[in-house]
C-alpha positions in Angstrom: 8.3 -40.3 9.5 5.7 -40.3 6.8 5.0 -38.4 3.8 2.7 -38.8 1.3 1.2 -36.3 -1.4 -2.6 -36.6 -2.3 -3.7 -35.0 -6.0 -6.8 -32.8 -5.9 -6.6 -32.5 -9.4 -3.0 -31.5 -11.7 -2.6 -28.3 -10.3 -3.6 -28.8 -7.0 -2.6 -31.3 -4.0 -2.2 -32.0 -0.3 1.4 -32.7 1.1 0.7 -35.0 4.6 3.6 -35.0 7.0 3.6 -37.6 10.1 5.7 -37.4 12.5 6.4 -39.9 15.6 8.3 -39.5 18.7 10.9 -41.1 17.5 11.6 -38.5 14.7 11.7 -35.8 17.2 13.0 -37.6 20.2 16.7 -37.8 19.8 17.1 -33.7 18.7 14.6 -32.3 21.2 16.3 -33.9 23.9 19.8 -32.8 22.5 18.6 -29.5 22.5 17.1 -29.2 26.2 21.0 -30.6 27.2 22.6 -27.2 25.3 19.5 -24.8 26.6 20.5 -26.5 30.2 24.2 -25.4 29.4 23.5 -22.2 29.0 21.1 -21.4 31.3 21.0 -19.4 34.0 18.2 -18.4 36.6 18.4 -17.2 40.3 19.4 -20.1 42.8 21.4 -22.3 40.4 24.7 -22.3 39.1 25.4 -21.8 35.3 24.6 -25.3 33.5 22.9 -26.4 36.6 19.3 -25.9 36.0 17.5 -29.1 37.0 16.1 -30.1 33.4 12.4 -30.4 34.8 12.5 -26.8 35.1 13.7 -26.3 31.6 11.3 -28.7 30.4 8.2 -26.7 32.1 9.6 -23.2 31.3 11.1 -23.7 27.5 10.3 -27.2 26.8 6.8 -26.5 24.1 8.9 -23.5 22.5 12.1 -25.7 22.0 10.1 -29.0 20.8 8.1 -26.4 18.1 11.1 -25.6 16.7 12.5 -29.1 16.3 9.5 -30.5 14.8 10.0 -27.2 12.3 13.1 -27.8 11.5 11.5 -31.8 10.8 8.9 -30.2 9.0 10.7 -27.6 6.6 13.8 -30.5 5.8 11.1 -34.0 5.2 8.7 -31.4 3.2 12.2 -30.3 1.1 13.4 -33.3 0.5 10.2 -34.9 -0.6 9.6 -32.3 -3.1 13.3 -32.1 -4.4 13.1 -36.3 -4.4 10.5 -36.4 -6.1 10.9 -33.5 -8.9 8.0 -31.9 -7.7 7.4 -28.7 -10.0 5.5 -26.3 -7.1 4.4 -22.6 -7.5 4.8 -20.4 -4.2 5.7 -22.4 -0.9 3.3 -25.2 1.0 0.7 -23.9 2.7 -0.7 -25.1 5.8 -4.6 -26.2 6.0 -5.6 -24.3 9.0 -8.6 -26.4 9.7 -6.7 -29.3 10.1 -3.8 -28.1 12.6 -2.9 -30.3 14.8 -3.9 -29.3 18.3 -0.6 -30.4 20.5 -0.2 -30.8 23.5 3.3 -29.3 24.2 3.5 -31.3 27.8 3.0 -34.7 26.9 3.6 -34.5 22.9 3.2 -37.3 21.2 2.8 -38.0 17.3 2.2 -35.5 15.0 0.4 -35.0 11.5 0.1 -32.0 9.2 -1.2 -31.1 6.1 -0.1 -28.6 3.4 -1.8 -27.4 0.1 0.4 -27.2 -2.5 0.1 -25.7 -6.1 1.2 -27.9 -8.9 3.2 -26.0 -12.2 1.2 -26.9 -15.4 3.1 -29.3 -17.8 3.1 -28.0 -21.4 5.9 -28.5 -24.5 6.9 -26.0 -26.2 7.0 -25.9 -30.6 9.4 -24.0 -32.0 9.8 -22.1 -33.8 6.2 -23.1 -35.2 4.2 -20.9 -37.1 4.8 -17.6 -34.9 5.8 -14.0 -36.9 6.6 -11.4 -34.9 6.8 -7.3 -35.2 10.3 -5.7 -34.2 9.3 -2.4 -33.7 12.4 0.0 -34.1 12.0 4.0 -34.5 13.7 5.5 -37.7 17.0 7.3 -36.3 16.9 10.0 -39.3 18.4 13.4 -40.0 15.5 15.6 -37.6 16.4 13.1 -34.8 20.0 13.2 -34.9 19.7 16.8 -35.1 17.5 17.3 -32.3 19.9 15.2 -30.2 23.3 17.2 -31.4 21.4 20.2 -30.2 20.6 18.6 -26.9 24.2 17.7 -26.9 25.1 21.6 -27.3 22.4 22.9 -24.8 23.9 20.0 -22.4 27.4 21.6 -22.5 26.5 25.0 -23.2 26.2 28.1 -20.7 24.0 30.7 -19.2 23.8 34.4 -20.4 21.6 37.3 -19.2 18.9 38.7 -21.7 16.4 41.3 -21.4 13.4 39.3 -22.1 12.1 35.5 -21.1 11.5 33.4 -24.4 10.1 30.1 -23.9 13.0 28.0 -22.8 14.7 30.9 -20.9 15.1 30.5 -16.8 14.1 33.2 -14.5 15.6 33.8 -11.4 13.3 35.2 -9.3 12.0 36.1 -5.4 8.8 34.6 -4.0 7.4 36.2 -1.1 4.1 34.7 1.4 0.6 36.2 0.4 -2.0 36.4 2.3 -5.7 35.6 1.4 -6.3 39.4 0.7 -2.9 39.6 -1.6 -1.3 41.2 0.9 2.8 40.2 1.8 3.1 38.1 5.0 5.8 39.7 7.2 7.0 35.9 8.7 6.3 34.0 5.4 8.7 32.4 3.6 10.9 34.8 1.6 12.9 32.5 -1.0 14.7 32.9 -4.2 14.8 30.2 -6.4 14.7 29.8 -10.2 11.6 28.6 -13.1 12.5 26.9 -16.3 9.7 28.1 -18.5 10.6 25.1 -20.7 9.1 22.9 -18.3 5.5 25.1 -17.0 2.7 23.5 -18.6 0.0 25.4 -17.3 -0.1 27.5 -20.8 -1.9 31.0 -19.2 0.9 31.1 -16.7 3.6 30.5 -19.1 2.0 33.5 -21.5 1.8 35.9 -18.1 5.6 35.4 -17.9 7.2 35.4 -21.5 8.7 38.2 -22.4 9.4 39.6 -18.2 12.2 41.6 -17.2 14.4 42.7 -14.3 11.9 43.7 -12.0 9.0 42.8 -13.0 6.2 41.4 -10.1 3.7 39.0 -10.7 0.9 37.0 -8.3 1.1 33.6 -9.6 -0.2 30.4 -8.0 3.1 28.3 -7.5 1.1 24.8 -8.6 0.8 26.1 -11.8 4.0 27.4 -12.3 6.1 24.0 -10.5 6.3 20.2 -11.2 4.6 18.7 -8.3 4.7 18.9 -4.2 8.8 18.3 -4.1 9.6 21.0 -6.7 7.2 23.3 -5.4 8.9 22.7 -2.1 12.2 24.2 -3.1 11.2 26.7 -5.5 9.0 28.3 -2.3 11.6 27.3 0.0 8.7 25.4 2.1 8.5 21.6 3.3 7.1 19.0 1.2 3.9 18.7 4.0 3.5 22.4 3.9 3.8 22.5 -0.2 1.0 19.7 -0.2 -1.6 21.7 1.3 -0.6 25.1 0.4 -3.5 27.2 -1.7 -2.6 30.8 -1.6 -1.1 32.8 -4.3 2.4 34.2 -4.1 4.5 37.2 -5.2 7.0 36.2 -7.7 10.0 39.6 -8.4 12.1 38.8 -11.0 15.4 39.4 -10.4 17.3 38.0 -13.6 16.3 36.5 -16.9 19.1 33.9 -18.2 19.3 31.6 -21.7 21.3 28.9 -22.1 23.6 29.4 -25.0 24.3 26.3 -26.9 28.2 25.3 -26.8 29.3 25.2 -30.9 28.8 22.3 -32.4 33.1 22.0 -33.4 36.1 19.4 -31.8 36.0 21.2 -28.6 32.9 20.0 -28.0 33.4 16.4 -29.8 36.5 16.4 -27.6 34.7 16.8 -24.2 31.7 13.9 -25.4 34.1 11.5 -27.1 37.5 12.4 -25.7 39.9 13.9 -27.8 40.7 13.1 -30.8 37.9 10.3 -31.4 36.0 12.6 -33.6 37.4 15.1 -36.0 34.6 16.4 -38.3 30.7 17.3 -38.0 29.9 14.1 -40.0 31.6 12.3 -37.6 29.8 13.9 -35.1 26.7 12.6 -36.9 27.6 9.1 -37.5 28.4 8.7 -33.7 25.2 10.5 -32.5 23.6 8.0 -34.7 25.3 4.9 -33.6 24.2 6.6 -29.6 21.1 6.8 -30.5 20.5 3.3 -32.0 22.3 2.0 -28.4 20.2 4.1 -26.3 16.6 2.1 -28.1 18.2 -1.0 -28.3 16.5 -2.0 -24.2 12.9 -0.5 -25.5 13.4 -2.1 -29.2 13.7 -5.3 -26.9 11.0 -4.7 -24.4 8.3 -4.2 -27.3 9.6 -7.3 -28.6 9.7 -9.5 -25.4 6.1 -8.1 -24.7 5.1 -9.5 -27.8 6.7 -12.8 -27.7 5.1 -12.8 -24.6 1.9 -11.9 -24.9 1.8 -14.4 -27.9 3.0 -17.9 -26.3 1.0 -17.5 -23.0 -1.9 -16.9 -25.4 -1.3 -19.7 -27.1 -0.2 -22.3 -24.6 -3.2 -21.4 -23.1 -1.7 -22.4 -19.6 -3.6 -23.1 -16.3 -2.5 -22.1 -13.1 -3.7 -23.0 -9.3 -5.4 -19.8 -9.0 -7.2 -20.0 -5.9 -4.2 -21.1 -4.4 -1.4 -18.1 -5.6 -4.0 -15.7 -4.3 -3.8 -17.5 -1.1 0.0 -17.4 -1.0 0.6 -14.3 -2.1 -1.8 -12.8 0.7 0.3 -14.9 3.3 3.5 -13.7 2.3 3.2 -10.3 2.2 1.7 -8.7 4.9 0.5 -5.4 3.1 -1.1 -7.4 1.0 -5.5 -7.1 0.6 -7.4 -9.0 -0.8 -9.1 -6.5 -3.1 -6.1 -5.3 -4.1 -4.8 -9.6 -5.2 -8.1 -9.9 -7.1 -7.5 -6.4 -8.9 -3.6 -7.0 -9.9 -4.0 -11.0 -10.6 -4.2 -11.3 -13.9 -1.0 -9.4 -14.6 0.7 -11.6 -12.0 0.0 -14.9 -13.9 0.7 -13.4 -17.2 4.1 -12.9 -15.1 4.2 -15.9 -13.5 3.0 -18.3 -17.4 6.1 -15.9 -19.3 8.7 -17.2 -16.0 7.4 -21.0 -16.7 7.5 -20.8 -20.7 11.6 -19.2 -19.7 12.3 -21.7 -17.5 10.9 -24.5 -20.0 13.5 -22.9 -22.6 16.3 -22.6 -20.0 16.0 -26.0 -19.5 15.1 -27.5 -22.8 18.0 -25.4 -24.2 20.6 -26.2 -21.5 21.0 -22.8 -21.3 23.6 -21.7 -18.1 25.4 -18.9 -16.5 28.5 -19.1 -15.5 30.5 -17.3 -12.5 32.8 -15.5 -14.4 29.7 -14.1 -16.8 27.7 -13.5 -14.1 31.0 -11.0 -13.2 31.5 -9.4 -16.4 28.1 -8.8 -16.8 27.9 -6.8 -13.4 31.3 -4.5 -14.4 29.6 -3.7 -17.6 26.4 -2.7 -15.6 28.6 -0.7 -13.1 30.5 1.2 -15.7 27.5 1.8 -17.7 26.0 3.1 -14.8 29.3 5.1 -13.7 29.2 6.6 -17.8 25.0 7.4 -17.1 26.0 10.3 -14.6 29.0 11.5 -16.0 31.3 10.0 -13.6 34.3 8.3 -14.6 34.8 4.6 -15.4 37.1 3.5 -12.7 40.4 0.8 -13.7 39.3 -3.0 -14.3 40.6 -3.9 -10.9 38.3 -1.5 -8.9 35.4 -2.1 -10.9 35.9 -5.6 -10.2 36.3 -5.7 -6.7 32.6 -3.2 -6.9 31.1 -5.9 -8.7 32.1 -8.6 -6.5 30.4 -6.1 -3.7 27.0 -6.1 -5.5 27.2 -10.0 -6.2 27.8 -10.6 -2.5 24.4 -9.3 -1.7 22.4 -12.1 -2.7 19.2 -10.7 -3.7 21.0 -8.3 -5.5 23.1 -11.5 -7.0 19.9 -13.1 -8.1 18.5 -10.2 -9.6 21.5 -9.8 -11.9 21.6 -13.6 -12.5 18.0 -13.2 -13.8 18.9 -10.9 -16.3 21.4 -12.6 -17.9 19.2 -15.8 -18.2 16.6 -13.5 -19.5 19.1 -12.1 -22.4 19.9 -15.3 -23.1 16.4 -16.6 -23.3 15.8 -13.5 -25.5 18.9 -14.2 -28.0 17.9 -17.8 -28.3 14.1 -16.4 -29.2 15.3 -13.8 -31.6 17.6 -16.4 -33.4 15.0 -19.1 -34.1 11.5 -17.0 -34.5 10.3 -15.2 -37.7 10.8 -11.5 -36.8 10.2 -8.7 -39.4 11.6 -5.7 -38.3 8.6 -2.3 -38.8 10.9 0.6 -38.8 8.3 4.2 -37.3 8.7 7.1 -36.7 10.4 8.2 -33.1 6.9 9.8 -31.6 4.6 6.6 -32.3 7.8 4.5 -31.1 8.0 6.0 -27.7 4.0 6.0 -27.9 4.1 1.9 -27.7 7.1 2.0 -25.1 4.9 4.7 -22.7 1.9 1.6 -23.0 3.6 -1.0 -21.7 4.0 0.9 -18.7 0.3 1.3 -18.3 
């Protein structure tokens, strides 16, 4: 067997793989034996299957997959041998497929484009300064969030009259397109947060009801989308989609939620008891909250800017043509249009992974077993403390993060992260940062673009 790589230029090349009969020989033969083992057809015995018959029945399926199993392992070990740094997976050059015949095979040749990483060194820290954007955590903000705390634990009381953020509990009943009920419509009593209507003439029509008021209101206006619409009308999602007709809306009760006091009873059921005794420490720990809850988004801003600043720099060049190739081969849903449209994004992606691996490796940075398992219980109980739920005992979170870690896309996934931290704290050790403290609308502002 022979294989040999020919450069098209340094990010693209041609992989040739030759193949005699003697590579294949020895294993296609074995596996006709076990087929004949196995094998059973009407008139022979079990394992008695003259091998001719195999041969003609099974023998170009069987020797295809031995020469891909040849294939897959020589191209594998040629790129691993030789420290080849590839993007994607080898393609094969359709126009030069070997045309086989499966009945009298004899040698074979194939040839695969590959795409060739860009080689690049990295200076650091250099001449780089960078913005860490961080939103001021001051007395309005803690405020707003110890009164989101109290509405979060508070309860709900009748009043007479619906004020803005007040709930209605209402009847909604089928109209026709003259206004007029429809006897086998839908019939449903659900509930509006006026809070959340944005459609501002429907919210005036329905501050300050009462018990028993009616109204004809078109549900889209007065719901957040198909699904929510869905309930509130007591309808299907398909049926919500489509549906244009007004409705009757009786309202039945008009609740507020009234805040729980801000005192230790509450501090109690946040904190647990006894962690904190007074309103300042209240404030202190809603502070030190909210500071944990930016920390990911302070982070994000930054990475995009670190980002964003290195590829533009480097200036890197990547086997274009070829990706877009790839990426429409291994993914089935894939268009073209839609490749050409989302490409750009995807090598910014693909220039950040190469500049991460370049550090990882420049840095010797690893990750062991055991952090790779703490990392995943604090991601479980964080995720347990997210919905309320209790933080089960070390031993049972253990054995659930040794669950997710046994899934191994699920393994990677966390495994990436914690190189990605790591890449991150290395970065914001050695780079000039200056942190830019702003205020919380304008912070959440840049967070909502990179999303965009």
């Amino acid at each position: 067997m022979e294989v040999s790589i020919k450069n098209i230029d340094a990010l693209n090349a041609v992989l040739t793989v030759k193949i005699s009969n003697d590579d294949y020989k020895s294993s296609y033969d074995s596996s006709l034996k076990n087929y004949r083992k196995q094998m059973q057809l009407p008139g022979f015995r079990k394992g008695h299957v003259p091998t001719s018959i195999i041969k003609k029945k099974y023998g170009p399926s069987i020797l295809a997959e031995e020469i891909d199993k040849i294939l897959n392992k020589s191209i594998y070990d040629h790129i691993t041998e030789n420290k080849l740094n590839i993007l994607g997976n080898p393609l094969p050059i359709e126009e030069e497929k070997t045309q086989v015949d499966w009945n009298n095979p004899s040698d074979f040749e194939f040839k695969y484009e590959l795409g060739i990483a860009p080689e690049f060194t990295l200076d650091l820290p250099g001449r780089y300064k960078f913005t860490r954007y961080q939103p001021k955590v001051d007395e309005s903000l803690i405020n707003k969030q110890s009164d989101d705390y109290g509405r979060r634990y508070g309860k709900l009381i009748n009043v007479e009259k619906a004020g803005d953020r007040d709930m209605i509990l209402g009847n909604f009943k089928e109209l026709d397109e003259s206004g007029n009920i429809v006897e086998e419509g839908f019939n449903h009593s659900s509930t509006i947060s006026l809070e959340f209507i944005n459609d501002k003439k429907s919210k005036k029509k329905l501050l300050g009801c009462k018990a028993k008021d009616t109204f004809i209101v078109d549900p889209t206006k007065i719901s957040r989308g198909e699904a929510d619409m869905a309930a509130m009308l007591g309808i299907d999602k398909e049926r919500a989609s489509v549906y244009k007709r007004e409705v009757l809306l009786t309202v039945n009760e008009v609740k507020t939620l009234e805040p729980a006091n801000l005192d230790v009873a509450l501090f109690d059921k946040i904190y647990g008891p006894g962690e904190v005794k007074s309103i300042e420490e209240f404030k202190n720990k809603v502070k030190e909250d909210l500071n944990k809850i930016f920390t990911p988004d302070i982070d994000r801003l930054l990475k995009n800017e670190i980002s964003k600043t290195l590829i533009k720099k480097l200036r890197l060049k990547l086997p274009d043509q070829f990706l877009k190739k790839w990426i429409l081969s291994s993914n089935k849903k894939a268009k073209q249009e839609d490749i050409d449209k989302e490409y750009d994004s995807y090598s910014d992606g693909l220039k950040w992974q190469l500049i991460e691996n370049f550090i990882i490796k420049n840095q010797n940075i690893k990750v062991t077993s055991d952090e790779l398992l703490k990392f995943t219980m604090e991601l479980m109980g964080n995720q347990y403390a997210q919905y309320g739920m209790m933080i089960p005992e070390e031993e049972e979170l253990k054995k659930t993060a040794e669950k997710v870690l046994a899934n191994k896309d699920e393994g990677r996934k966390i495994n990436d992260m914690i190189y990605d931290t790591k890449v991150m704290d290395y970065l914001k050790n050695i780079l000039k940062i200056n942190d830019k403290f702003i205020n919380h609308e304008d912070f959440t502002k840049k967070v909502a673009e990179l999303t965009q």
